[in-house]
N, C-alpha and C positions, 0 to 999 in steps of 0.2 A: 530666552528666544522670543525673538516679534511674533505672540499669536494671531495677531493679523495677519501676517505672509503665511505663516502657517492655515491659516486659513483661507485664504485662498486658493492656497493649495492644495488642502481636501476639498473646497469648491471645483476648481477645476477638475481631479482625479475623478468628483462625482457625477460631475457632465460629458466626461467623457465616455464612461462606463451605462451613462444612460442614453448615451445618442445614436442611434440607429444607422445599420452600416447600409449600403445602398442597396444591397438586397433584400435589405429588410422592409422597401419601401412602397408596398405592393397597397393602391387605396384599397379603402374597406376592410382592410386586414387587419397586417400587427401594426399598420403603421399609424392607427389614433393609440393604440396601444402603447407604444413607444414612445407617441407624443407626449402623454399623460403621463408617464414615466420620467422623462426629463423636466416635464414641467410640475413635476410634485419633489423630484429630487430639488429645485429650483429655490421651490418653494422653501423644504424645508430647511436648507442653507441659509437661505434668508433670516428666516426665522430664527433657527439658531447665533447666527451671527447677530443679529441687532439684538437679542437676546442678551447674549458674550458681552456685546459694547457698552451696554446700556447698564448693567447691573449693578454698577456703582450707582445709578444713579436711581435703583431699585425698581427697574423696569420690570413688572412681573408678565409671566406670561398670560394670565387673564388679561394683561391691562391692552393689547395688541391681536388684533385681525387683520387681515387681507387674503384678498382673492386676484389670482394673476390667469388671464385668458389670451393664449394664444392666437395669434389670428393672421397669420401668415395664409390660411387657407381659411379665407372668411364663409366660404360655405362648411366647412369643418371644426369650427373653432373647440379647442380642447379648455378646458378649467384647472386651477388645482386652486387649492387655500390652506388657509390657517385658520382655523377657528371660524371659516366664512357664515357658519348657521348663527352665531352668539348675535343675541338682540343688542344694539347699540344706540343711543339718542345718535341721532346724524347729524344735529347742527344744520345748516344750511346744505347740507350736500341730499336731503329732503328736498328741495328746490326741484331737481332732476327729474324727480315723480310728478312735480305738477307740471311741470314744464314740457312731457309727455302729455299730460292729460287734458293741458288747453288743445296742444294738435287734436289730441280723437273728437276733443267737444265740437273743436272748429269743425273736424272732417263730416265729422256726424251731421255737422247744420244746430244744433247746439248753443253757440256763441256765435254772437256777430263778430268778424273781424277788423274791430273799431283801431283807429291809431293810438287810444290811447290804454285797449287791452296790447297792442306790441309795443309798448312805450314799458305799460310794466313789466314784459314779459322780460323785454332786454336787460329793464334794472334788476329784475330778479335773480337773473345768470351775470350778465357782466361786473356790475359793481355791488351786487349781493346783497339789494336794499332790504331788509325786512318788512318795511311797507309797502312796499310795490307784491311782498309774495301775500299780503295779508289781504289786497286787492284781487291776489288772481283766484286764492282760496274763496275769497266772497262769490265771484262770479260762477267759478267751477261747483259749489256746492248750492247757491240759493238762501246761503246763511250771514249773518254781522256779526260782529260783538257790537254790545252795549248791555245793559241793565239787562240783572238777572230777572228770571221766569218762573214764571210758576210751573212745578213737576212735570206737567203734562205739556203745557209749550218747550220744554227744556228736551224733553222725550222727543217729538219732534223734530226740533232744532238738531238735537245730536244727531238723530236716523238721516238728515240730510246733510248732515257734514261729514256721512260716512260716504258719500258718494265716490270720491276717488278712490276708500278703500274696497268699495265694492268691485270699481274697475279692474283693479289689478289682482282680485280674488279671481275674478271670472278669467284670468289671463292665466291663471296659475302659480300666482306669487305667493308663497305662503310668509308667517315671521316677522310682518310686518304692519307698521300701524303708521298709516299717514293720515291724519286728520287734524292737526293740529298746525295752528299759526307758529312761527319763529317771534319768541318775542327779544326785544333787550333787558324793559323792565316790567313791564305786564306777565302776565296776563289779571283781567280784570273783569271782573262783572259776572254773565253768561260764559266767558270763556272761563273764569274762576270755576265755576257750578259745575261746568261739564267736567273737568279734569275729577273734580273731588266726587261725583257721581258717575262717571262710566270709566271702566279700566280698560286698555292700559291710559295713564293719564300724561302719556309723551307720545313723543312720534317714536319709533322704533324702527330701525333697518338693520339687514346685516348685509356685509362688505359682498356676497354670493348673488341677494337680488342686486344689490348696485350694479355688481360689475357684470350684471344679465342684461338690464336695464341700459346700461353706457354700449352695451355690445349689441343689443340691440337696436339702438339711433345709430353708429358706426356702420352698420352691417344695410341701413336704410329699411328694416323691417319693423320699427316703432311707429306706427300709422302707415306712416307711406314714403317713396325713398325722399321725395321733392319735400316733404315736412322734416325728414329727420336732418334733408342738408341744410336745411333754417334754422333748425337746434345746433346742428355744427358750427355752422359762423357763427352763433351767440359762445357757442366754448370752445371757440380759436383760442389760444393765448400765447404770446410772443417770446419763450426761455429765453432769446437771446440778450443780450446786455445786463444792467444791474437795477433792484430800485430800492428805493431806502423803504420802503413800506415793508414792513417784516411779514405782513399778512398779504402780501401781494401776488394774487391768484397763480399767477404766471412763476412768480421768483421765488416763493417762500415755501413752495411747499416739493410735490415731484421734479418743478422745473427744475430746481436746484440741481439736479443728478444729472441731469442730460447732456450728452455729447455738442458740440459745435453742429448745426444743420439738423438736429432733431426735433421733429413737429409737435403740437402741443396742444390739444383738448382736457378739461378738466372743469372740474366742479369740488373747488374745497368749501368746510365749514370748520368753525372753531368756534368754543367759548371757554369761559373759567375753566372748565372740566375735561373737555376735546379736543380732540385736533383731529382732522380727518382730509381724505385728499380721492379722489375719484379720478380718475385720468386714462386716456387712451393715447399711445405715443407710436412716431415713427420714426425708428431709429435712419440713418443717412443710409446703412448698408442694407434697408428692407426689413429687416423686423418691425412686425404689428404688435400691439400688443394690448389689452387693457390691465392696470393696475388701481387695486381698491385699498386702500388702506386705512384703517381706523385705530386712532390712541386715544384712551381714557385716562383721566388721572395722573397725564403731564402733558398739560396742555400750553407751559409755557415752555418745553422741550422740543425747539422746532428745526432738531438735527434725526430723528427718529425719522420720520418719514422720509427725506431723500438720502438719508443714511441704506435705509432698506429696498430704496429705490435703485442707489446705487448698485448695490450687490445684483439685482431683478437684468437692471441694464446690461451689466456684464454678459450672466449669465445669458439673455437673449440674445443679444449681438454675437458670441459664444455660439451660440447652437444653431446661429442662420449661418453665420460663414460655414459651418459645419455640414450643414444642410447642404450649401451651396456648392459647397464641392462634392460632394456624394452624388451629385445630377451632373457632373461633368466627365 
C-alpha cells in the first residue's frame, strides 16, 4: 500500500474531525478552542509524516521543531508546535531579533537613522550578509570585536553586548540568547574570550519566540505598525518561478511548497549543521499563517522543510475553505 495516500488520508480524517461546525463558532468561546484543536491536530500530522518520510534518512525526532500560528483572525491568532520550547543555534534567522531591535533603538531616539545603518539593515534581511549583521550588533550594543581584554574590560564589554538580550527579557521572551555575531570563519579575539567566559556561548532561539516575533511584525505590533511594514518589504520574497541558488531565500526553503499566487515573507539560515526557515504566507484562498521550522544535523537535507511545509499548506488551505463555508 502507498503509505503516503494513506496518509493523507488519516490527515484529512484528522481535520475533519477537528474542524468546528458552525455552531460551534460563537467568539470568545469554544471557538479559540477548536482553533487550537485543528491546529495542533495539524501540527501533529506533520510531524509525524515528515517523521515517516525522513527516517531512511535517520531523521530523529529531536533533530526537528516548529511552530505553526494561525492568523486568519490576526487579533486572535492561535499557536500549536512541536518541540517549539527546544533551544536551537538559529543561524541567520537570529537576524529577525535584531532587525526588531534597530526599529525600537531608532523609535526610542537611540540610533540615528543614517543611510548607511539601512544599507546594513537591508543586507542583513535580504541577502544575509554576515557583515552587515556584525555592523548592526556594533551599533545596537556599543560593542566591537578586536583584541582580547583584560577580565574586567571583558566583563564590561559582555554586560553591553547583553543589551538586546535584555530588550526581549523585558518583553517576555524567555529561551533565548541573542548576543552573539554570525560568523563564517571567526569568531576571534574578544569575541573568542566572551564565548569561552560567559554561557550560553551561542545565540539560541526556539521556533515559539520566532514565530511570536515574525507574528508580531505581521500583526504591526513590533514597535510600531509603520516600522514593522519596513521590516515587511525587507522580507517580501518572490516563490514564483525558479533559481539555481539552492539556498535561495524565496526558492530553497518554504517557497518551495507554495501554491501558484501565494505570498511570501521569510527569514531562513543555514550552516554545516542547520537549516532553518521562518516564514509568514498567504495562501490565494485567505489563509494566514506563520510557520517556523528548525532542522539540526541535516543540514544538507533541503526537502525537510517544504516537505513539512507542504503537508502545513494543505492542511491550512483545508481548514479555511472549511471555515469558509460554515459562515455561509
Amino acid at each position: 500500500m502507498n503509505h503516503g495516500h494513506r496518509f493523507v488520508g488519516i490527515l484529512a480524517s484528522v481535520l475533519a474531525l477537528a474542524l468546528p461546525s458552525a455552531s460551534a463558532q460563537d467568539p470568545g468561546t469554544s471557538s479559540d478552542a477548536n482553533r487550537a484543536g485543528q491546529l495542533q491536530a495539524l501540527v501533529d500530522a506533520a510531524e509525524h509524516q515528515t517523521l515517516s518520510k525522513f527516517a531512511e534518512r535517520k531523521l530523529k525526532p529531536d533533530q526537528i521543531a516548529f511552530t505553526l500560528v494561525d492568523l486568519r483572525d490576526p487579533q486572535r491568532p492561535v499557536r500549536a508546535s512541536y518541540r517549539g520550547d527546544a533551544q536551537i543555534y538559529p543561524a541567520s534567522v537570529v537576524k529577525l531579533f535584531y532587525l526588531v531591535a534597530v526599529h525600537r533603538w531608532l523609535e526610542d531616539g537611540k540610533l540615528q537613522n543614517t543611510d548607511e545603518l539601512r544599507r546594513a539593515m537591508r543586507d542583513m534581511i535580504v541577502p544575509s550578509y554576515n557583515e552587515a549583521t556584525h555592523y548592526i550588533v556594533d551599533v545596537l550594543t556599543g560593542t566591537t570585536s578586536g583584541p582580547e581584554l583584560p577580565p574586567d574590560e571583558l566583563k564590561l564589554w559582555a554586560h553591553k553586548r547583553d543589551a538586546v538580550n535584555r530588550y526581549y527579557a523585558l518583553l517576555g521572551y524567555t529561551n533565548i540568547n541573542v548576543n552573539k555575531k554570525p560568523w563564517c570563519e571567526g569568531p576571534y579575539g574578544r569575541e573568542t574570550q566572551a564565548i569561552k567566559a560567559f554561557k550560553p556561548g551561542r545565540n539560541l532561539l526556539t521556533t515559539d519566540a520566532t514565530a511570536r516575533l515574525l507574528t508580531e511584525i505581521v500583526t504591526g505590533k513590533a514597535v510600531t505598525a509603520k516600522r514593522c511594514a519596513e521590516m515587511m518589504e525587507l522580507l517580501k520574497r518572490e516563490p514564483s518561478g525558479k533559481s539555481d541558488d539552492l539556498d535561495d531565500q524565496a526558492h530553497g526553503f518554504t517557497g518551495r511548497a507554495l501554491p501558484a499566487g501565494a505570498k511570501l515573507w521569510s527569514k531562513a539560515g543555514w550552516t554545516s549543521e542547520t537549516r532553518h526557515d521562518a516564514a509568514y504566507i498567504e495562501l490565494p484562498n485567505g489563509a494566514k499563517f506563520v510557520l517556523v521550522t528548525f532542522t539540526i544535523e541535516h543540514a544538507k537535507e533541503r526537502d525537510i522543510i517544504p516537505s513539512l511545509a507542504r503537508v502545513v499548506v494543505g492542511g491550512m488551505s483545508e481548514s479555511n475553505e472549511r471555515g469558509r463555508q460554515n459562515q455561509r
